[in-house]
Biotite code that builds the C-alpha atoms (Angstrom):
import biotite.structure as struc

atoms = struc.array([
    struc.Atom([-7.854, 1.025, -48.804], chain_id="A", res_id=1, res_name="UNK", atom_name="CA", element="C"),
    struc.Atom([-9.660, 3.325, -46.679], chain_id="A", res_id=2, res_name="UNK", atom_name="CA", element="C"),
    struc.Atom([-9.814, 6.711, -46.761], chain_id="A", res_id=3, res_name="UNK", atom_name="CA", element="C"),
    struc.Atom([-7.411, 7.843, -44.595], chain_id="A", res_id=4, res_name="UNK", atom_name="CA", element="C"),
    struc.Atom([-9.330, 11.492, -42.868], chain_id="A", res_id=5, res_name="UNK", atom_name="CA", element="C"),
    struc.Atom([-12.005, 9.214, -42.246], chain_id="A", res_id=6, res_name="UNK", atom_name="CA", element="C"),
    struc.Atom([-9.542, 6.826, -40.106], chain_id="A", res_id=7, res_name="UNK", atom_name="CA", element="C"),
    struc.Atom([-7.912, 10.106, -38.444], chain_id="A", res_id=8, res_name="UNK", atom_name="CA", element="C"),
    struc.Atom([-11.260, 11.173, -37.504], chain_id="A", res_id=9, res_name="UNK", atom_name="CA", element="C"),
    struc.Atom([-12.593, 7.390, -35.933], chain_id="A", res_id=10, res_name="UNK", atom_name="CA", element="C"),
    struc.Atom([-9.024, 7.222, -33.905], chain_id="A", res_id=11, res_name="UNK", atom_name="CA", element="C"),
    struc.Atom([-9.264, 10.965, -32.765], chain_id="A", res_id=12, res_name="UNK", atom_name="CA", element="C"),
    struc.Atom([-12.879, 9.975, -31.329], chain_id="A", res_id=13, res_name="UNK", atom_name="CA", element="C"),
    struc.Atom([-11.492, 6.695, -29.952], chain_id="A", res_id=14, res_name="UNK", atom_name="CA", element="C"),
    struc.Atom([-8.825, 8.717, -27.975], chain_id="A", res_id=15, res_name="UNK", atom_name="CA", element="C"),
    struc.Atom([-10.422, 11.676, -27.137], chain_id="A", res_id=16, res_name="UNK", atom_name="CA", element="C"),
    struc.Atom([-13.095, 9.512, -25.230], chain_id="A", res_id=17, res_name="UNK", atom_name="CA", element="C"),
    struc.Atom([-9.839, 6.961, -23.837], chain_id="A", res_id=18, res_name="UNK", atom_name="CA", element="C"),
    struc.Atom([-8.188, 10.072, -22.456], chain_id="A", res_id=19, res_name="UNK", atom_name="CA", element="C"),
    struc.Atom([-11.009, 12.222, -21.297], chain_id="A", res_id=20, res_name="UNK", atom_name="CA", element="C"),
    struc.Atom([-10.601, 15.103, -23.310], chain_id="A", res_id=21, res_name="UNK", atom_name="CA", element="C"),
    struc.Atom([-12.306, 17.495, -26.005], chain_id="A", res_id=22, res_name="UNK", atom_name="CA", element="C"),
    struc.Atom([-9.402, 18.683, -28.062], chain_id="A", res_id=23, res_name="UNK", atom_name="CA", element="C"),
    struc.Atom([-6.030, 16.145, -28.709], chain_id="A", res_id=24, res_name="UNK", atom_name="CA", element="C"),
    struc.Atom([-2.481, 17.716, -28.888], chain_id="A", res_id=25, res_name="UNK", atom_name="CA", element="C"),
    struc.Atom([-0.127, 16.841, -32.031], chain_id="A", res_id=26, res_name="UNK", atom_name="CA", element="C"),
    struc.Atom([3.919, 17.200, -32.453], chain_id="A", res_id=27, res_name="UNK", atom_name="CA", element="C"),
    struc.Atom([5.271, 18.624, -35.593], chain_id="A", res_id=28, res_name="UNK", atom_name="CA", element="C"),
    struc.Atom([4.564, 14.657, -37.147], chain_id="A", res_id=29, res_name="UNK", atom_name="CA", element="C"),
    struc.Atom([0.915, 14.438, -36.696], chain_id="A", res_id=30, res_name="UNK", atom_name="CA", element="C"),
    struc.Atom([1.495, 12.083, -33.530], chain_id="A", res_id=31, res_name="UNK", atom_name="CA", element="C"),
    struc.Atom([-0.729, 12.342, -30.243], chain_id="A", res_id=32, res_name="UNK", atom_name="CA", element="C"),
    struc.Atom([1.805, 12.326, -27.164], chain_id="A", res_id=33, res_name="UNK", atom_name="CA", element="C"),
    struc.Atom([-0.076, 11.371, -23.967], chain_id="A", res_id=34, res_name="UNK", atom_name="CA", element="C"),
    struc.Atom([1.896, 11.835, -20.879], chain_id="A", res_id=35, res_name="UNK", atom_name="CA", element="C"),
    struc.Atom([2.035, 8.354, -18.551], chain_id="A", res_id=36, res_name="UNK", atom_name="CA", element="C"),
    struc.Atom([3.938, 8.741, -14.878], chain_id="A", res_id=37, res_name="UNK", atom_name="CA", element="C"),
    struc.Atom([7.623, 9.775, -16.184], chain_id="A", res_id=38, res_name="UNK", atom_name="CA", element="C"),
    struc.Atom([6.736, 8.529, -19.737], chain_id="A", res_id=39, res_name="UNK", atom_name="CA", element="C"),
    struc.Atom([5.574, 9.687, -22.760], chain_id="A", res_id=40, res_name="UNK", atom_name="CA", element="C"),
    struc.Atom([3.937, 7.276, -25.142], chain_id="A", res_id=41, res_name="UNK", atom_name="CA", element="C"),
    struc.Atom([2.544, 8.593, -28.798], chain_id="A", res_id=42, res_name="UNK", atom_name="CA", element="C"),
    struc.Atom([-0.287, 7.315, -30.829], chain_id="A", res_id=43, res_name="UNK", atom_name="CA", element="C"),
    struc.Atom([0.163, 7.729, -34.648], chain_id="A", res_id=44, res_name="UNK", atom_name="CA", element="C"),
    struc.Atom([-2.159, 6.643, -37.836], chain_id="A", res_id=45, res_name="UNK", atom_name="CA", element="C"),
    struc.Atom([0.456, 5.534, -40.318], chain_id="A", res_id=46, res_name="UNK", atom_name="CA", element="C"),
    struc.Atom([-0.992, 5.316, -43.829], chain_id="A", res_id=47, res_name="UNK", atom_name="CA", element="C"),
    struc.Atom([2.299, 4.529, -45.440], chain_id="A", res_id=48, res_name="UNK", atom_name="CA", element="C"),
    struc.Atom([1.827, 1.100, -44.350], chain_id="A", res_id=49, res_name="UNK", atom_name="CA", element="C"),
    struc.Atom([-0.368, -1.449, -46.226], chain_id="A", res_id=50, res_name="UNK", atom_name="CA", element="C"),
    struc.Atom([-3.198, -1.607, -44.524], chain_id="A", res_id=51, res_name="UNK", atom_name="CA", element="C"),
    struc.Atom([-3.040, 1.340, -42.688], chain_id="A", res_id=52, res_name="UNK", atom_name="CA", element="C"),
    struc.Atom([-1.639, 1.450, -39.254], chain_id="A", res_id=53, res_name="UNK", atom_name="CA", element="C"),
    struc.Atom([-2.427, 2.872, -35.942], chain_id="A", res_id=54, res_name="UNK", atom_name="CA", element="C"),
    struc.Atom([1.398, 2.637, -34.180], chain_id="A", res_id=55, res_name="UNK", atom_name="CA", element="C"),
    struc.Atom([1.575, 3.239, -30.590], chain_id="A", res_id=56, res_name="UNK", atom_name="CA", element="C"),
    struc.Atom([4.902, 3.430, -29.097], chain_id="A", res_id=57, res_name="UNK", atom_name="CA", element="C"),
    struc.Atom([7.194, 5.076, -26.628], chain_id="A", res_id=58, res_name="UNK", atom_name="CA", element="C"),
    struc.Atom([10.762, 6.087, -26.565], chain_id="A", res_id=59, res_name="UNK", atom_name="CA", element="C"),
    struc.Atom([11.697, 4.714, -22.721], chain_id="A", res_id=60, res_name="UNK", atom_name="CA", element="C"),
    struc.Atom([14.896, 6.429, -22.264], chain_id="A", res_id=61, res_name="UNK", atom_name="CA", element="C"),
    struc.Atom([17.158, 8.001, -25.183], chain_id="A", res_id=62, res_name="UNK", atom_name="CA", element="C"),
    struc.Atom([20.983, 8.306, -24.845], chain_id="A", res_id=63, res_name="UNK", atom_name="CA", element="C"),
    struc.Atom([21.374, 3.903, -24.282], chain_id="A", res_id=64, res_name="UNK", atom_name="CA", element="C"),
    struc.Atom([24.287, 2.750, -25.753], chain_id="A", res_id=65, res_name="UNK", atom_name="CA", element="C"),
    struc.Atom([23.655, -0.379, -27.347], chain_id="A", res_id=66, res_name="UNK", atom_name="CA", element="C"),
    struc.Atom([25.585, -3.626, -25.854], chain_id="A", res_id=67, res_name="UNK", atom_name="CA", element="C"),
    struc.Atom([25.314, -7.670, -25.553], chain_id="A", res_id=68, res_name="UNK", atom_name="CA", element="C"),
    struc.Atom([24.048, -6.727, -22.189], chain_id="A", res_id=69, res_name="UNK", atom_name="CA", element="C"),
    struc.Atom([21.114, -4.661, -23.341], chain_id="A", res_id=70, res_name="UNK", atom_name="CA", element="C"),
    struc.Atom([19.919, -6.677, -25.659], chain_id="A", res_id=71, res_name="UNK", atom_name="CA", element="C"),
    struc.Atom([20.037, -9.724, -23.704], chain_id="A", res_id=72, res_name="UNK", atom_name="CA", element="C"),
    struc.Atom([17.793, -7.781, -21.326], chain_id="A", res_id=73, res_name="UNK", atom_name="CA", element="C"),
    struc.Atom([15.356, -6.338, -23.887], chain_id="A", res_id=74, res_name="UNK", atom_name="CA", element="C"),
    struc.Atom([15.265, -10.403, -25.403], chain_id="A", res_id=75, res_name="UNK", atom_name="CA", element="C"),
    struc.Atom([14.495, -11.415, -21.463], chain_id="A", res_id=76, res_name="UNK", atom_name="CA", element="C"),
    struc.Atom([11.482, -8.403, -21.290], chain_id="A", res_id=77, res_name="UNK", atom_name="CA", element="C"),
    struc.Atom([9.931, -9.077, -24.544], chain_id="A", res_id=78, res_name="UNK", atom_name="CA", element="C"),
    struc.Atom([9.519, -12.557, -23.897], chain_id="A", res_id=79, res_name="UNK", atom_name="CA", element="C"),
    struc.Atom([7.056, -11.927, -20.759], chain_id="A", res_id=80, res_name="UNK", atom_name="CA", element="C"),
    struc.Atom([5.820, -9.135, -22.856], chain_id="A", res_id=81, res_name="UNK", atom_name="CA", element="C"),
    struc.Atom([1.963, -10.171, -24.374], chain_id="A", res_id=82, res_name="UNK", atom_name="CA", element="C"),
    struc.Atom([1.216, -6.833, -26.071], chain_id="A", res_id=83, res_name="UNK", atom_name="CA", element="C"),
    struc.Atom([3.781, -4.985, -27.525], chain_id="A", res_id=84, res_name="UNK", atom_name="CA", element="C"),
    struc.Atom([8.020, -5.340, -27.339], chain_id="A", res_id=85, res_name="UNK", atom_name="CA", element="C"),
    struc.Atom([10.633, -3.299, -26.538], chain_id="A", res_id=86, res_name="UNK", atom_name="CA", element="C"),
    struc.Atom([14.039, -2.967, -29.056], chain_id="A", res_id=87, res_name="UNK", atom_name="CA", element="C"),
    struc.Atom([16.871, -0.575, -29.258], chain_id="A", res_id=88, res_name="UNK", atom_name="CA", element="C"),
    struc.Atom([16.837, 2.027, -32.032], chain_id="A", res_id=89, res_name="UNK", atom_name="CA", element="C"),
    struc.Atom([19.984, 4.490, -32.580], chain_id="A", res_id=90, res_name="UNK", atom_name="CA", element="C"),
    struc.Atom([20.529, 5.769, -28.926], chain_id="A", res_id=91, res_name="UNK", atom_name="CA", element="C"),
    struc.Atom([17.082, 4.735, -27.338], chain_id="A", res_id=92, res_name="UNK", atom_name="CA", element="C"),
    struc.Atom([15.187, 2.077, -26.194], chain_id="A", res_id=93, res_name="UNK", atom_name="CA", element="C"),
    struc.Atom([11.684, 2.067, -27.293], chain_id="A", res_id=94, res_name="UNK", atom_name="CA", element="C"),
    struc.Atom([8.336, -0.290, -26.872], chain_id="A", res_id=95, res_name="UNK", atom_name="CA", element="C"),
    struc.Atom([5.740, -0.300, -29.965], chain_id="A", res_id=96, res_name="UNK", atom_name="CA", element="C"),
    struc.Atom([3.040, -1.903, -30.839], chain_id="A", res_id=97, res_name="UNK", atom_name="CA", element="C"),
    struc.Atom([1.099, -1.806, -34.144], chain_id="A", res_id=98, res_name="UNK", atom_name="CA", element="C"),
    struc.Atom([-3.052, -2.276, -34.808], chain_id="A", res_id=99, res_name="UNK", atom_name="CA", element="C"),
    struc.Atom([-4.659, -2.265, -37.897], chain_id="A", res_id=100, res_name="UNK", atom_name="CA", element="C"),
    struc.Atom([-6.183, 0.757, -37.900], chain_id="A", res_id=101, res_name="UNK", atom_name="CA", element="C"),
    struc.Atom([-9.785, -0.221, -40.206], chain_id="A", res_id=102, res_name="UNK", atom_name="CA", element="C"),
    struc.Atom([-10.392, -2.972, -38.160], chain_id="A", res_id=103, res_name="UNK", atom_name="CA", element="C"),
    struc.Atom([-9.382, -0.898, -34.530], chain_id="A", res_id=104, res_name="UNK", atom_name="CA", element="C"),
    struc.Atom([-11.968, -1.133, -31.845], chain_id="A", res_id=105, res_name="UNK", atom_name="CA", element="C"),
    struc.Atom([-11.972, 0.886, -29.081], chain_id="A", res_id=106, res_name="UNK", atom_name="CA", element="C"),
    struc.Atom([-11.193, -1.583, -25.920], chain_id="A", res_id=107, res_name="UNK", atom_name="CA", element="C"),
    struc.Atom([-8.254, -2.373, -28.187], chain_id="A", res_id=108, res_name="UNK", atom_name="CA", element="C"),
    struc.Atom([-6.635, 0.867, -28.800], chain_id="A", res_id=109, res_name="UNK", atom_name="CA", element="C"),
    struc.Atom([-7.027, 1.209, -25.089], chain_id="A", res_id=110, res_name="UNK", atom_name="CA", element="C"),
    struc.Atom([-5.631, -1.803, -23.906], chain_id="A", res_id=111, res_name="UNK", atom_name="CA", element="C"),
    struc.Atom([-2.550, -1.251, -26.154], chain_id="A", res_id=112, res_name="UNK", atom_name="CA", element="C"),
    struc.Atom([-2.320, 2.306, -25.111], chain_id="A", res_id=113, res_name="UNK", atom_name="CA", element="C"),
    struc.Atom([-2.481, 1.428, -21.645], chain_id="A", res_id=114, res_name="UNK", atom_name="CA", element="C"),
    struc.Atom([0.284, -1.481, -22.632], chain_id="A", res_id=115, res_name="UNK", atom_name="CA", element="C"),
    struc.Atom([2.670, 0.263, -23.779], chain_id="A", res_id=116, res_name="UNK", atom_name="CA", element="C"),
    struc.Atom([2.816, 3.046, -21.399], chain_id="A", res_id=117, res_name="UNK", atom_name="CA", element="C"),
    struc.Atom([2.654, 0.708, -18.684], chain_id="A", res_id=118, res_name="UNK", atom_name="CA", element="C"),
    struc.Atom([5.967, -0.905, -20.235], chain_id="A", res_id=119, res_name="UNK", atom_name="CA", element="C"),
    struc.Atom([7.390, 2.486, -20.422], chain_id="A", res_id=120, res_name="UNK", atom_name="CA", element="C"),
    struc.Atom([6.477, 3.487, -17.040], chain_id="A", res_id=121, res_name="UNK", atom_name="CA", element="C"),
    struc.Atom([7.978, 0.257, -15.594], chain_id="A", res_id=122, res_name="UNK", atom_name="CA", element="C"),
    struc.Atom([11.005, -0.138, -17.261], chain_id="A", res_id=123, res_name="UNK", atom_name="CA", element="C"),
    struc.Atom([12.495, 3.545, -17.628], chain_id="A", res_id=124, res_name="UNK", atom_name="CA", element="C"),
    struc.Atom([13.582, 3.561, -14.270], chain_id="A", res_id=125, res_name="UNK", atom_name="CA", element="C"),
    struc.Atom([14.679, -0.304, -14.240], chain_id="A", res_id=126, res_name="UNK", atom_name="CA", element="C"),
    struc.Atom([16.444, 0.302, -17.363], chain_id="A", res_id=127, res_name="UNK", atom_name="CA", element="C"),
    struc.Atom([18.137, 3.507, -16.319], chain_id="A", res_id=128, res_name="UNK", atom_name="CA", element="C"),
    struc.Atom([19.499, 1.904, -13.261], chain_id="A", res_id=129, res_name="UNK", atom_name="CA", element="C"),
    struc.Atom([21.361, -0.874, -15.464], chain_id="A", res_id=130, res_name="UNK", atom_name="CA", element="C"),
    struc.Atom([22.441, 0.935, -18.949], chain_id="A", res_id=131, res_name="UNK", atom_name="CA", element="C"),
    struc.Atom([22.255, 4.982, -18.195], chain_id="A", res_id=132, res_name="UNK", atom_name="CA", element="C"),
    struc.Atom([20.030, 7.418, -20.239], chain_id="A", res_id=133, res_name="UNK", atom_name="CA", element="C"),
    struc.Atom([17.307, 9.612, -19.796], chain_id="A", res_id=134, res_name="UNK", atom_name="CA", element="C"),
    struc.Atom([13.814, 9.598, -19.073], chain_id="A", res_id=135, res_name="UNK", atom_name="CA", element="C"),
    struc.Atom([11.098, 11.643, -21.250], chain_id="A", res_id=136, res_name="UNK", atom_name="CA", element="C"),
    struc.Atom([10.348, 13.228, -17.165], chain_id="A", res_id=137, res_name="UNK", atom_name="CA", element="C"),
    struc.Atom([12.926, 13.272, -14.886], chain_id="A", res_id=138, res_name="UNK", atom_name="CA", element="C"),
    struc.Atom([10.441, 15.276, -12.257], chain_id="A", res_id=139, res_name="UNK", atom_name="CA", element="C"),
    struc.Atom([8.178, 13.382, -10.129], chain_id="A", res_id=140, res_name="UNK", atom_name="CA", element="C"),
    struc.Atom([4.116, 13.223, -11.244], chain_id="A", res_id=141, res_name="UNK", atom_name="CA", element="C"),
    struc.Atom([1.600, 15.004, -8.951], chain_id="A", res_id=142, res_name="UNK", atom_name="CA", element="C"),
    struc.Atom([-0.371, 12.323, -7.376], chain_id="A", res_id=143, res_name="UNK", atom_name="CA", element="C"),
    struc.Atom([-3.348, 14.031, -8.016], chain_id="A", res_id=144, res_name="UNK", atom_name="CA", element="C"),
    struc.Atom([-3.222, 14.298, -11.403], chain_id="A", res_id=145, res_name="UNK", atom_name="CA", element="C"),
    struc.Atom([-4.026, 11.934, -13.801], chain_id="A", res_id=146, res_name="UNK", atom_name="CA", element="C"),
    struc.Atom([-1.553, 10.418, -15.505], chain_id="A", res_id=147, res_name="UNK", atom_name="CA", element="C"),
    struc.Atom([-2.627, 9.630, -19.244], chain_id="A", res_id=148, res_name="UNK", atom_name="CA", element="C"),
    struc.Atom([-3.174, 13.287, -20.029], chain_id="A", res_id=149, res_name="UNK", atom_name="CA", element="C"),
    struc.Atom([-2.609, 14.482, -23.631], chain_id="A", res_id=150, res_name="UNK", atom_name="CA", element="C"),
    struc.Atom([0.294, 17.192, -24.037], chain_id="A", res_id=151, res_name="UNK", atom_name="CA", element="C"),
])
């Protein structure tokens, strides 16, 4: 197993240079949150998994009620989905995706970063529409600035 500050410390690199910036934000669970349109998608190292995770996922709209109807839907999304899937958890719908996180590269963290925000971005409104909920941004974006910005 390896040691898990030196995996925090390789990621943190990996997504500092992904997203552009010098210093990464965490929540109160060690996660990075990365803002992406009117989604919010977080990157965590999870060393209570054997091997070692990195988990990136995104809650796509909490407050979802869970029927035949939405889970016939998330069935139909996930299987056009290549990287990542999308389930219903409690009272939100989330996408995920898991990497191992000693064997991470960087074009892959960024491709699955980019995946599941993408999913998130695409689907919170679609899925809002059908089943009701709330997105992590109700306001519009600015145009101008980019979107997968750490918060």
């Amino acid at each position: 197993m390896a040691d898990t500050e030196k995996l925090r410390q390789r990621l943190e690199g990996m997504l500092k240079d992904h997203l552009g910036v010098s210093e990464l934000v965490t929540d109160d669970e060690g996660d990075y949150p990365v803002r992406a349109g009117s989604a919010k998608y977080y990157v965590r190292l999870d060393d209570d998994t054997e091997p070692t995770s990195v988990r990136i996922y995104a809650h796509i709209l909490v407050g979802v009620t869970a029927s035949p109807k939405l889970y016939e839907t998330l069935n139909a999304v996930n299987s056009h989905i290549t990287f990542g899937r999308m389930f219903h958890q409690g009272e939100a719908v989330l996408a995920a995706t898991e990497l191992v996180a000693e064997t991470i590269d960087p074009e892959e963290l960024i491709q699955s970063c980019r995946s599941i925000a993408e999913l998130a971005d695409e689907y919170d409104d679609l899925f809002k529409a059908e089943f009701g909920g709330s997105r992590q941004f109700e306001e519009d974006v600015n145009p101008l600035e980019p979107e997968n910005t750490a918060i």
